[in-house]
N, C-alpha and C positions, 0 to 999 in steps of 0.2 A: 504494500500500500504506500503510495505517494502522493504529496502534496500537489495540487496541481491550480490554486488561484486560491484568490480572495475575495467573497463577497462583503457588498455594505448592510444592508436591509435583511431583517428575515424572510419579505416578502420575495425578494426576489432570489434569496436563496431557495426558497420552495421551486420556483418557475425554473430556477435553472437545472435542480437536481430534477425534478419532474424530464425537463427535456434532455437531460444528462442517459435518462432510464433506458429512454423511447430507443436511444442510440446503441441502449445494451449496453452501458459503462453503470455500475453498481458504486457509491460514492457515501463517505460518512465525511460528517463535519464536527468542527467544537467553537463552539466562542472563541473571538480574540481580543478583549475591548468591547468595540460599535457593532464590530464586523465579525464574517466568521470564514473561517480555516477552512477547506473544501481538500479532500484527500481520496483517492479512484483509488479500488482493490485490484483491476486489473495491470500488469503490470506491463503487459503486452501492447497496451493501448491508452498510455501516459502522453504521448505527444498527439495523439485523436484528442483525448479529452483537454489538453491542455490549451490547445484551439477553439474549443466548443466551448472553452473558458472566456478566452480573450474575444471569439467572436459577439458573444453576450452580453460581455461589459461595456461592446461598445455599441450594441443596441440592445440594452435589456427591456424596453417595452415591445418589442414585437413581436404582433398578432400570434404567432409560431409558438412562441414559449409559453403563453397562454393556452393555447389549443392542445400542446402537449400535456397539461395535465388531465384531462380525462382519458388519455390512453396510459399515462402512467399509472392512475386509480386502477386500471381496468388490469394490464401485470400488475399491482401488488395483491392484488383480489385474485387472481389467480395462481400466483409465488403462494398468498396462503394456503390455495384450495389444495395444491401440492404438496406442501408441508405437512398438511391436516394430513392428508392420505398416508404420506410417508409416515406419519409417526403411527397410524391404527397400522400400517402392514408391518412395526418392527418388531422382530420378534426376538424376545428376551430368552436366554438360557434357563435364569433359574425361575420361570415361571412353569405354572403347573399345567400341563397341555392338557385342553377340556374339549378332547377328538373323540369320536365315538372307538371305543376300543374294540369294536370288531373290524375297523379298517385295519387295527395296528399289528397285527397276527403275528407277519412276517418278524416284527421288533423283539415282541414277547417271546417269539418262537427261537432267536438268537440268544435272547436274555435268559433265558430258559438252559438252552443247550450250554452257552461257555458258565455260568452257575454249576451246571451237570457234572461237567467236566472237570472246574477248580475242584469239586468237592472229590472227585474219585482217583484225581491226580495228586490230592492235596496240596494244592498248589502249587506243581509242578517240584515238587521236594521227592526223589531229585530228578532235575532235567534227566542225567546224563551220568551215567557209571563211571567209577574211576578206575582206571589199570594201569599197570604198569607196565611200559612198554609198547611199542607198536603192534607188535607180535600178536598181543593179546586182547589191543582193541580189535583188530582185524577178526578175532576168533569170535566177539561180544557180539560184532557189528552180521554176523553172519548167521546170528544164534538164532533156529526158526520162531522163534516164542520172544519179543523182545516185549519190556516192560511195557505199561497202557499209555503211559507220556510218550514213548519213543513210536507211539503208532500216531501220532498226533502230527510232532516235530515234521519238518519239512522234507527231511530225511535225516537217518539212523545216525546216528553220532555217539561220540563217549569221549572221556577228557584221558589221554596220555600223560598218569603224574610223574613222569617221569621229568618231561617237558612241559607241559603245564598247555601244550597242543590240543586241538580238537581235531579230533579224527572220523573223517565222513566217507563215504561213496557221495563224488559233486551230482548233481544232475546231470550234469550232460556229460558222463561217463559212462561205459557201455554197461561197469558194472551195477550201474545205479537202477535200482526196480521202479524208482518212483514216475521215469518217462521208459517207456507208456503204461504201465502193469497198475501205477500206486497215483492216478492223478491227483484222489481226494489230497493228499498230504502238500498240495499247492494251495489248498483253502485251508484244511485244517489249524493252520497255526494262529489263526484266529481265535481259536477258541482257548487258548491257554493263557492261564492268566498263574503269578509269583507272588502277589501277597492281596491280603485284604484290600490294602488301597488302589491297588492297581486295579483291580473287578470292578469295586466301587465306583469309582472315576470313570472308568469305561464304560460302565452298565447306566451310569448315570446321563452321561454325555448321548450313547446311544438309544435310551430311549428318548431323551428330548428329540433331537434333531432326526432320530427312526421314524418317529410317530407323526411328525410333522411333513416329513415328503413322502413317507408309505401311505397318510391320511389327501397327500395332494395329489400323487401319480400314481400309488397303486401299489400293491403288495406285488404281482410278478414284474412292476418296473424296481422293488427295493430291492427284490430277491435278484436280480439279474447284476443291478448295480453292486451288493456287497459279493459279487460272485466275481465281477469283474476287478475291482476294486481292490478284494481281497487278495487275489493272486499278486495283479501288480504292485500292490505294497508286499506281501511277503516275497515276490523274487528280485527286487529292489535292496532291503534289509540281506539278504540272501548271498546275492551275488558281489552285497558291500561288506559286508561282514562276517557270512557262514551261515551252519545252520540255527546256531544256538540262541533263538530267540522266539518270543512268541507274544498275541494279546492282541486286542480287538479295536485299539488305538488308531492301526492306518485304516480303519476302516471308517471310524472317524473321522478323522482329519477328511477322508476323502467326503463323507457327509460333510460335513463344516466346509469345507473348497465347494460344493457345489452349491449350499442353499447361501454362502457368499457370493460367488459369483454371479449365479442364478439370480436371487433378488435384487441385484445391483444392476444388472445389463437388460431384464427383462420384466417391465413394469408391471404384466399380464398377470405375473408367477402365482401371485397373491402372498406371499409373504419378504419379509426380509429380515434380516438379521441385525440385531443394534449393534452399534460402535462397539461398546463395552463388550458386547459377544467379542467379536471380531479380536479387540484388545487381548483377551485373557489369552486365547487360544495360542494366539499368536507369539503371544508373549514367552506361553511354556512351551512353546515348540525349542524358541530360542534357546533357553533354560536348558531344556534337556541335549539341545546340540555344544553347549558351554559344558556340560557334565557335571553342573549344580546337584542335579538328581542322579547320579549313580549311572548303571548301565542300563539305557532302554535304548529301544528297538528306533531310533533316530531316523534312519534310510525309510523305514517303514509309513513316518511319521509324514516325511516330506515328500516319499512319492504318493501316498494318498492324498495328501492335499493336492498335488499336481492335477492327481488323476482326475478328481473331483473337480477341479477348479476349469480344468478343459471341458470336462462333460456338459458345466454350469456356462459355459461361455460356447456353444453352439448355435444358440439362437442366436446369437449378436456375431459371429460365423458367417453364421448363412447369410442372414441380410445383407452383408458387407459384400 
């Protein structure tokens, strides 16, 4: 924002920012004295308004700047009607969603399964066996019967304490069952969750923003989307880090990127997301890429958002 003139009168300060408007330059003032300070938020268009300044002063009774204030009533009347709408479509995280709960199946049905799961994994305690030696993860890793967490994990793994290594079949090894034999284990690691808080947070976050796009697109557009979503954050985390990770976060994130994106580019959507949403999320993304928080699933974190945030930004795509 910059200064860009001085007017004398309040009168004809009204007339000028009125026709300041018309022009599409948005302008706050302060007293100075008699007179008052006149200051343009655009910053692009400082020498436009700085003209439309000087032209005025030197005839500020004409008919023009007069006749511009009833079209500038007419945009501020509808700057509100906009605002009004924007603020009933923003949709707050820790509000209580009051959607009918048989659209929300698909949420429940998630919420349901990775609960299921913490509890008969015990919370993933432990991911992954410890041995000594390579020799002997390779003998673990081959075992026909492997623990009920290791059928979850993205593929088979076990910690080398010798080294303090994790030792896998990758995917895209001939040895590796998971392509084509074992697909589910490219979704499953969704569902495993390491302590209380991490369920919590995740169960919590998805069913806000589940129930709110499974209630606006549908249950086989949720189901399709954490299927898609899912994969591409777990091979993400995966391909950046190994196998040894797991939890329902990039699916997340990739909810939060879309009903971000989605409400921001497409007015139609019917909802949108408030700043504050937006803030926090964003904020622990950072957080957890700093390693304030320990070890979690990072790659996971930010290719769900990605994923999401493309999905949310096709309509505004296509039009283009």
């Amino acid at each position: 924002m910059r200064q860009i003139g001085k007017v004398g009168s309040a009168a004809d300060l009204e007339r000028l920012t009125d026709y300041l408007l018309t022009l599409g330059i948005t302008t706050q003032s302060e007293p100075e004295g008699d007179a008052h300070l006149l200051w343009a938020h655009a910053e692009d268009r400082i020498d436009e308004a700085r003209a439309a300044v000087a032209e005025f002063l030197r005839d500020p009774r004409n008919p023009r700047y007069a006749e511009a204030g009833n079209q500038a009533r007419r945009l501020r009347q509808e700057q509100s009607r906009k605002e009004t709408a924007a603020r009933k479509l923003s949709v707050n995280l820790g509000r209580k969603w009051t959607g009918r709960p048989a659209a929300a199946r698909v949420t429940f049905g998630l919420i349901s399964l990775s609960v299921a799961v913490a509890v008969a994994t015990h919370l993933g305690e432990p991911l992954a066996e410890g041995v000594a030696g390579r020799a002997a993860a390779v003998e673990v890793l081959n075992d026909p019967s492997p623990p009920l967490i290791q059928r979850f994990t993205i593929t088979r793994f076990v910690y080398d304490n010798r080294t303090g290594a994790v030792v896998y079949s990758p995917l895209e090894s001939k040895k590796s069952r998971v392509i084509p034999w074992e697909l589910w284990r490219l979704v499953t690691p969704i569902f495993l969750h390491f302590s209380v808080m991490h369920i919590v947070f995740n169960m919590m976050s998805l069913s806000s923003l589940g129930r709110l796009l499974e209630g606006r697109y549908g249950s086989l557009w949720l189901a399709l989307f954490v299927l898609v979503t899912g994969v591409g954050s777990n091979l993400a985390q995966y391909f950046m880090t190994g196998p040894n990770f797991g939890g329902m976060s990039g699916v997340v994130y990739a909810l939060f990127g879309f009903a971000w994106i989605r409400g921001w580019c497409d007015p139609s959507a019917g909802f949108r997301l408030g700043a504050n949403s937006a803030f926090i999320m964003l904020l622990w993304l950072v957080f957890c890429f700093r390693g304030s928080l320990g070890s979690v699933a990072n790659y996971a974190h930010l290719g769900g958002l990605l994923l999401g945030a493309a999905w949310g930004a096709l309509p505004l795509v296509w039009r283009r």
